[in-house]
C-alpha positions in Angstrom: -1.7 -1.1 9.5 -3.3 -3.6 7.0 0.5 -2.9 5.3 2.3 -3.4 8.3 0.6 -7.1 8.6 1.5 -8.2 5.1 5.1 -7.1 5.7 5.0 -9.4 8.7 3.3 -12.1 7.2 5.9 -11.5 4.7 8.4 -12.4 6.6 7.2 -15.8 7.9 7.1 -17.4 4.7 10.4 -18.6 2.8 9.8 -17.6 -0.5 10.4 -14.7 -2.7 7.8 -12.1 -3.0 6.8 -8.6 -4.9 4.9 -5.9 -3.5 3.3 -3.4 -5.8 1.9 -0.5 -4.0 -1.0 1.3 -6.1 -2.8 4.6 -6.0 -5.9 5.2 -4.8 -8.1 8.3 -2.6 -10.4 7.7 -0.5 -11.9 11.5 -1.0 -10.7 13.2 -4.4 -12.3 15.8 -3.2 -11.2 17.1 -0.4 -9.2 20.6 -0.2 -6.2 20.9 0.5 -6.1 22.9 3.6 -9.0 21.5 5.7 -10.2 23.1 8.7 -12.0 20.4 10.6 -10.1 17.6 12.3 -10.5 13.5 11.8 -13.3 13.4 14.2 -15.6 16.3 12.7 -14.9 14.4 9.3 -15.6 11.0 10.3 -18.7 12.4 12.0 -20.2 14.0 9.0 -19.5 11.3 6.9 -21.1 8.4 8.3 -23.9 10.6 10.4 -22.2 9.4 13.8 -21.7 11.7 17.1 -18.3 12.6 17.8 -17.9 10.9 20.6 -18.6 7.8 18.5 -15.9 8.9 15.9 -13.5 9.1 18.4 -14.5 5.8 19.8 -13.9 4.3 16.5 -10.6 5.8 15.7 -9.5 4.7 19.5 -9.9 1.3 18.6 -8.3 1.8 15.2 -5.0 3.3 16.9 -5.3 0.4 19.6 -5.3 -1.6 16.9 -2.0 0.2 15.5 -0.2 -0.2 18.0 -0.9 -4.1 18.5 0.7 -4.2 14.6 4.3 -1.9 16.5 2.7 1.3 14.8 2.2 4.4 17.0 -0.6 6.9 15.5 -1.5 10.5 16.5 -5.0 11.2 15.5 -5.7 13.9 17.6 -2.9 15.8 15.7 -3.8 14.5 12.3 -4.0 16.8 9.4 -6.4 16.3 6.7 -5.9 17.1 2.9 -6.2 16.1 -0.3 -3.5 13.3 -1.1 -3.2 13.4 -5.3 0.1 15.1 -4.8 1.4 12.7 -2.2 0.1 10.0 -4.7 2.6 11.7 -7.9 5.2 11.5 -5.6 5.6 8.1 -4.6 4.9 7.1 -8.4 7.9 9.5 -9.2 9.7 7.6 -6.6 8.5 4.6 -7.8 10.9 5.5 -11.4 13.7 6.1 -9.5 13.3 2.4 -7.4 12.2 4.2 -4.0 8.6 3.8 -3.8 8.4 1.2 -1.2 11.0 3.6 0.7 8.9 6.7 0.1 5.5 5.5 0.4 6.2 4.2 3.7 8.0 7.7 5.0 4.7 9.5 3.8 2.4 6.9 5.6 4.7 7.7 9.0 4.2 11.0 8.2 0.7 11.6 8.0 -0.3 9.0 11.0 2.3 9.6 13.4 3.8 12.7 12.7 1.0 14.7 12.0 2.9 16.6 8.5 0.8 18.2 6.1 1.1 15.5 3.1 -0.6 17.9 0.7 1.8 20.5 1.5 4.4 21.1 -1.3 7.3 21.6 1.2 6.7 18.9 3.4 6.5 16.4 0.8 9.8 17.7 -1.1 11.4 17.6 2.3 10.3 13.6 3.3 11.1 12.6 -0.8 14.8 14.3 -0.1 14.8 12.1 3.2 14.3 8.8 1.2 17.4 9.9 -1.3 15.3 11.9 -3.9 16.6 14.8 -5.4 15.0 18.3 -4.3 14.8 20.3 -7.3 13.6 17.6 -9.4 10.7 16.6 -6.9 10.2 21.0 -6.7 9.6 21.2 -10.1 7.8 18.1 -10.3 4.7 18.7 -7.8 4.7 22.1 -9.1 3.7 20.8 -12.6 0.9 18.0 -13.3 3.9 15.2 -13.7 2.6 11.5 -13.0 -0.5 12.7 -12.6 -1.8 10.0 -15.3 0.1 7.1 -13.5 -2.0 7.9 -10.3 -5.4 8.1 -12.6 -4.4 4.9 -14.3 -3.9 2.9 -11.2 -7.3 4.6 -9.9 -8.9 3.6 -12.7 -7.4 -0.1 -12.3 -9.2 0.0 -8.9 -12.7 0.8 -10.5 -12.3 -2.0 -12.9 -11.7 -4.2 -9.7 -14.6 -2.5 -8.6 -12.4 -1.3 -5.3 -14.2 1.2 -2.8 -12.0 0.9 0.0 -8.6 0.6 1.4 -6.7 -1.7 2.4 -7.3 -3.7 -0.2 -4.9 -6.3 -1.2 -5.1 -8.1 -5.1 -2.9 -11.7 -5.0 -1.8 -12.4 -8.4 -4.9 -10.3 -9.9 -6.6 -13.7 -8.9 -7.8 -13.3 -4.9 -8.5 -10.5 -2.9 -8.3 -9.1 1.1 -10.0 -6.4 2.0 -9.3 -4.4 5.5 -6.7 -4.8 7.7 -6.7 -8.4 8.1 -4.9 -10.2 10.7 -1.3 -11.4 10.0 -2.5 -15.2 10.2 -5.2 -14.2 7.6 -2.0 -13.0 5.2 0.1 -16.1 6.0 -2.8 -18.3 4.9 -3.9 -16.7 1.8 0.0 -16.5 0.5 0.8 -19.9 1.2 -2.8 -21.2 -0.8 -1.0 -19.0 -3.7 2.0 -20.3 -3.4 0.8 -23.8 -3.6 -1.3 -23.2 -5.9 1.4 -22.1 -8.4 3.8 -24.6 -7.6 4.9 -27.2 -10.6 2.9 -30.8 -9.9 4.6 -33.0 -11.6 2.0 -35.7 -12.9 3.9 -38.7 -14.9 6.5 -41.4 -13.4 10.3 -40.7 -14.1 10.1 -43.0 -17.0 9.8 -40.5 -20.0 13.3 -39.1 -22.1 14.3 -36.0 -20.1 16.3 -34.0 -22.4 18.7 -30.8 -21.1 21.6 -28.9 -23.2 24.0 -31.8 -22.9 21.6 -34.2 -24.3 19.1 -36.8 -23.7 19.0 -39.6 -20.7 16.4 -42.5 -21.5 14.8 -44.4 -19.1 16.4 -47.2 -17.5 14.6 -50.2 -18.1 
């Protein structure tokens, strides 16, 4: 969602920018295969009823669907997400990472696929133009594994707990999924901020390849 909002805010401003998407788990220790469902984890986690997790995550996908995103979290299927994580920073080598972390994202909220399963994650990278027995052998080894514990230690350095969280020019920071106003803002105070001010009066030499002009007097 908080990705969905950038991209939009994106889009309001006229001027170039670069998104790097980085690696990070919320739970590295979660299984694999987990039995119990997003409410039953949300529960247990922040000692809440069920009834209030499901609260919670109804606002969340009202939310979602403000920002044109449609989530299924009655269907959601919980794992552990380190391989998901290797594939988009294999994609990322081959100049698909924006492609392929987006397809996993749709993925896991709206299409309820298991994005810790091997198969399923061969079969979206091959969606986004990857090849299949490349990405095979890749999740079956430990490949890119230290690209995803590099950007997670980045994150700990930033002293990052959560996500969304967005880094402007390492220099200023959004956390959550902030409103698309809140992006357009904070982009445009960086884009000032790095524009050229230029400080004299056009009275100095300006010099280019085909020489130098001096002031007129």
């Amino acid at each position: 969602m908080g990705k969905r909002r950038l991209e939009d805010a994106i889009k309001q401003l006229d001027h170039p920018i670069e998104v790097t998407y980085r690696c990070f788990e919320l739970d590295p220790t979660k299984e694999r295969d987990v039995k119990e469902n997003v409410y039953e984890s949300l529960a247990k986690k922040y000692g809440m009823s069920i009834a209030q997790a499901k609260a919670n995550t109804e606002r969340m996908v009202q939310m979602a669907k403000e920002s044109g995103l449609e989530y299924h979290m009655d269907t959601q299927i919980l794992t552990n997400t380190f391989d998901a994580h290797r594939l988009t920073m294999y994609a990322k080598t081959q100049g698909l990472m924006k492609e392929m972390t987006e397809r996993i994202l749709r993925a896991y909220f709206t299409e309820s696929k298991h994005i810790g399963d091997h198969a399923t994650l061969t079969d979206l990278a091959v969606e986004v133009g990857l090849n299949r027995e490349i990405v095979e052998k890749m999740l079956a080894s430990d490949e890119m594994a230290d690209a995803v514990r590099a950007d997670e230690q980045t994150a700990q350095q930033y002293r990052i707990t959560g996500v969304p969280f967005f880094l402007i020019n390492k220099k200023y920071a959004l956390t959550g999924a902030q409103p698309t106003d809140m992006f357009v803002q904070a982009l445009k105070k960086v884009i000032a901020e790095d524009e050229v001010i230029i400080l004299n009066n056009q009275d100095g030499a300006i010099c280019d390849d085909d020489g130098c002009e001096l002031p007129k007097k």
